[in-house]
C-alpha positions in Angstrom: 104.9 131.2 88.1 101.6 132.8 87.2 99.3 131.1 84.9 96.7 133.0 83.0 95.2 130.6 80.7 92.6 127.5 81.9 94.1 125.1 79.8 97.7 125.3 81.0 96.3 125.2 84.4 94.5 121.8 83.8 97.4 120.7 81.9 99.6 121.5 84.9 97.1 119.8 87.1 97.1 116.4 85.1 101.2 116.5 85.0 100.9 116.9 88.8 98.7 113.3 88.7 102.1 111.2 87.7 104.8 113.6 87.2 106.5 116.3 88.7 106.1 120.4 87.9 109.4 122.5 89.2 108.3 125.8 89.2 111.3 128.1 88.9 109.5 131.7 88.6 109.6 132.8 85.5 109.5 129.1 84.0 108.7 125.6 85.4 110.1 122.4 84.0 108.0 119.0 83.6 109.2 116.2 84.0 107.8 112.3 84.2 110.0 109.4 85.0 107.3 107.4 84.7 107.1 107.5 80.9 110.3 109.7 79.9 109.0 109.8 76.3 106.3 111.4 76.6 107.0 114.9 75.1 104.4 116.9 76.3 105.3 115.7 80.2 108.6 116.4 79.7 109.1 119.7 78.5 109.4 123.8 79.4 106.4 126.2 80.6 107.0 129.9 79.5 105.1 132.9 80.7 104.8 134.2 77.6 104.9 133.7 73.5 108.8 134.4 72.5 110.4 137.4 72.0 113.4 138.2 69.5 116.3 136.2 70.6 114.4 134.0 72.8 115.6 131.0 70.4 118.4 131.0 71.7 117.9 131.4 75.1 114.9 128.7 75.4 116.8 126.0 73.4 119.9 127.0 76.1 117.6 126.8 79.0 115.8 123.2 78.1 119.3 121.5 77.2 120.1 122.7 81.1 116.9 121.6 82.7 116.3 118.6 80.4 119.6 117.2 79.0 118.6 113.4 78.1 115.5 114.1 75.7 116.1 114.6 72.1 112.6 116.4 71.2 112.2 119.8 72.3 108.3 121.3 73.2 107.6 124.3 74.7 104.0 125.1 76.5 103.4 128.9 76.3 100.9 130.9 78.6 99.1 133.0 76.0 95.4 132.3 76.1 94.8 134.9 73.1 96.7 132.5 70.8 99.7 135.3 70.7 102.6 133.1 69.3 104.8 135.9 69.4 108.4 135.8 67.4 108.4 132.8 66.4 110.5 133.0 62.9 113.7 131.5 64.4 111.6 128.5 65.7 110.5 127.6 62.6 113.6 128.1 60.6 114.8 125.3 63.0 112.4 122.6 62.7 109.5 123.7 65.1 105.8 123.1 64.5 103.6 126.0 66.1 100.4 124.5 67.7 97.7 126.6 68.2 93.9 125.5 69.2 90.6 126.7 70.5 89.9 125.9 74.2 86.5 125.3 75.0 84.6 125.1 78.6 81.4 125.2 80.0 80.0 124.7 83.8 76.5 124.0 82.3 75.8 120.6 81.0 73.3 120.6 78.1 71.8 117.1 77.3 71.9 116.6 73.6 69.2 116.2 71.3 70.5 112.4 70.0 71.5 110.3 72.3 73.1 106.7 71.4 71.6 104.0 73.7 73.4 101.0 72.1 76.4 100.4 74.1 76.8 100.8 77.7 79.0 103.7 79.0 80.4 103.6 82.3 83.9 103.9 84.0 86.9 101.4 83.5 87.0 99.0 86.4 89.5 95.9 86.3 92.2 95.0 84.5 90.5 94.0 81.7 88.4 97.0 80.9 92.5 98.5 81.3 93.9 96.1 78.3 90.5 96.5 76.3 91.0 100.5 76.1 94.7 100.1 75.8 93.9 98.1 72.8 91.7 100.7 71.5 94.4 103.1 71.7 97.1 101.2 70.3 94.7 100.9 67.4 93.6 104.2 66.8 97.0 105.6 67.1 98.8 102.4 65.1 101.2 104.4 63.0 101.4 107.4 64.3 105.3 108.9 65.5 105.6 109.3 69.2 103.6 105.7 69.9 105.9 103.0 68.7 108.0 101.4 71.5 105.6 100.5 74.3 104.7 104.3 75.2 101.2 103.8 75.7 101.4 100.8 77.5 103.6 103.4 80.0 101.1 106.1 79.5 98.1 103.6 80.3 99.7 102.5 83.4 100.3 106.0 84.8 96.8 106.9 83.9 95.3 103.9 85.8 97.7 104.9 89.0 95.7 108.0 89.1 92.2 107.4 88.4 92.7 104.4 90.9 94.0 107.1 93.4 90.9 109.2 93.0 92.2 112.1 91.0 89.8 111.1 87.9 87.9 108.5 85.6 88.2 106.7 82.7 84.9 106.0 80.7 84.2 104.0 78.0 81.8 102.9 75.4 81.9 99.2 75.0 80.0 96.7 72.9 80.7 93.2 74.7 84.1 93.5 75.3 85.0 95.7 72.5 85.6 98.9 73.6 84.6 101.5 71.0 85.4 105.1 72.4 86.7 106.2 75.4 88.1 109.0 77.3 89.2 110.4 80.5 88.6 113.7 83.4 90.9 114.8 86.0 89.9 117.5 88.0 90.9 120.1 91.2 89.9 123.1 92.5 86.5 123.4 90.7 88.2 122.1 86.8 88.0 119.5 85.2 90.0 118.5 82.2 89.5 116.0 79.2 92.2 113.7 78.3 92.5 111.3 75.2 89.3 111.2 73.5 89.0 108.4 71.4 87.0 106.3 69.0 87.4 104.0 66.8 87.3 104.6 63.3 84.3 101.9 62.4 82.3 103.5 65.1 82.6 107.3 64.5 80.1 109.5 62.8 77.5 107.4 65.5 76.6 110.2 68.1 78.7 107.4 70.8 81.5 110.0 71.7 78.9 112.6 72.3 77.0 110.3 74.6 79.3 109.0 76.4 80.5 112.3 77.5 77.2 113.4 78.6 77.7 110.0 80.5 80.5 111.2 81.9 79.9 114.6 82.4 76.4 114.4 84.0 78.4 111.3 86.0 81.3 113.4 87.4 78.3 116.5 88.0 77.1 113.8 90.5 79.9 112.9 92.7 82.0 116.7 92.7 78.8 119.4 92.2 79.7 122.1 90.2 82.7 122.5 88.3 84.1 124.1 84.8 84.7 121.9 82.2 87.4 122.3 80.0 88.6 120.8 76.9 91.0 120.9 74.1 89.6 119.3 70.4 92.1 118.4 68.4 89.8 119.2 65.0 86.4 120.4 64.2 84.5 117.0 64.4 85.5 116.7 68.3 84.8 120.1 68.8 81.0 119.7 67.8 80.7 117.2 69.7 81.6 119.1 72.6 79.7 122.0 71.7 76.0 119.9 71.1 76.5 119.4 75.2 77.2 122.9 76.3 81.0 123.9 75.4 82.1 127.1 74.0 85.4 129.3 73.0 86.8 130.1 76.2 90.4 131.0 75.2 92.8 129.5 72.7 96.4 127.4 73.7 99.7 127.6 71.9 102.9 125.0 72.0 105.8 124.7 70.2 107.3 121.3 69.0 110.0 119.5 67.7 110.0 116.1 67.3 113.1 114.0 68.9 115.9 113.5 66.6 117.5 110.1 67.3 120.7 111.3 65.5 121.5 113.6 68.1 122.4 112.8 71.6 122.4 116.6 72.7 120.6 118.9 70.1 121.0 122.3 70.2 
């Protein structure tokens, strides 16, 4: 299968880390047994934005290649934000996610920088459970996280940064970690994971130095690479932009949440 956009390719490349991609042509199928409730690692890859009376056909074809999850997600390959026919997904249930992908292979060091707390990579099994706390807190609440799935997310993370495939940087006050986030990269990308802070510490200028941390960091040890990153709202994306980043494409997925009342849902 062919992949246009840059952010399906670094998403692809991160599944790689602790999961599997089956590439079947015109569609590949992730999977990760690792953490089988993760949605987004578990899911179908489409070439394109649907078509009338693709419905249909894609819920047919994940039920086949899939048949123990409940949710049902969709990654689409249409870096022009295209989201095609998409009526019949959201008569059934489907959100349509659409963002701005932004990149950059020049670093840009921004005007305020915040030099009280130490920013570095996770090391130990402590700095682990200290950012695994800080995730569990930012994300208490929210569906998808109940049920110990960051603990398995966490774990499969730490399997490869550990193995040399990325980093995990923090910023930590004592032993309070206060934001964090993570880089994979091959083949000249690299690819943000998980940016997080906590919500006492944002607003700060942390998150935007501790990526210049990490990016000037990573610039180090593999030369020069494209950075690319997807913000989940307009605050992260300004802090992405005061070090360099710009529009580089947009990304488009479609998702519905797993319904426990069904065992096979159509």
């Amino acid at each position: 299968m062919i992949i246009c956009s840059i952010a399906l390719k670094t998403s692809l490349m991160i599944q790689r880390l602790d999961g599997v991609v089956d590439d079947k042509g015109d569609y590949a199928v992730l999977r990760t047994p690792t953490v089988p409730d993760f949605w987004y690692g578990n899911c179908l890859v489409l070439p394109r934005p649907p078509a009338a009376g693709d419905y249909e056909r894609w819920m047919a074809l994940f039920a086949a290649e899939l048949p123990g999850p409940t949710h049902r997600v969709f990654l689409v390959d249409a870096p022009d934000g295209d989201c095609g026919q998409a009526a019949d997904f959201l008569a059934n249930g489907f959100e349509i996610n659409r963002y701005d992908v932004l990149a950059t292979d020049t670093l840009v060091r921004p005007e305020r920088l915040n030099g009280g707390f130490v920013y570095r990579p996770l090391s130990g099994d402590r700095d682990w459970q200290a950012v695994l706390a800080a995730s569990q807190s930012v994300n208490a609440g929210l569906p998808g996280y109940a049920n110990g799935f960051l603990e398995r997310r966490f774990a499969s993370i730490r399997r490869s940064v550990e193995a040399g495939r990325g980093a995990w940087w923090a910023a930590i006050a004592g032993d309070l970690v206060v934001a964090h986030m993570g880089l994979f990269w091959e083949a000249g990308l690299v690819r943000f994971q998980d940016v997080e802070t906590l919500p006492d510490y944002r607003r700060q200028g942390i998150c935007r130095s501790l990526l210049y941390a990490a990016c000037a960091a990573t610039n180090q040890r593999l030369g020069a690479v494209r950075y690319v990153i997807v913000p989940a709202d307009d605050t992260v994306r300004r802090i992405y932009e005061s070090v360099g980043f710009s529009l580089a494409e947009q990304t488009v997925d479609f998702c519905r949440p797993p319904n426990p009342a069904l065992s096979n849902p159509g």
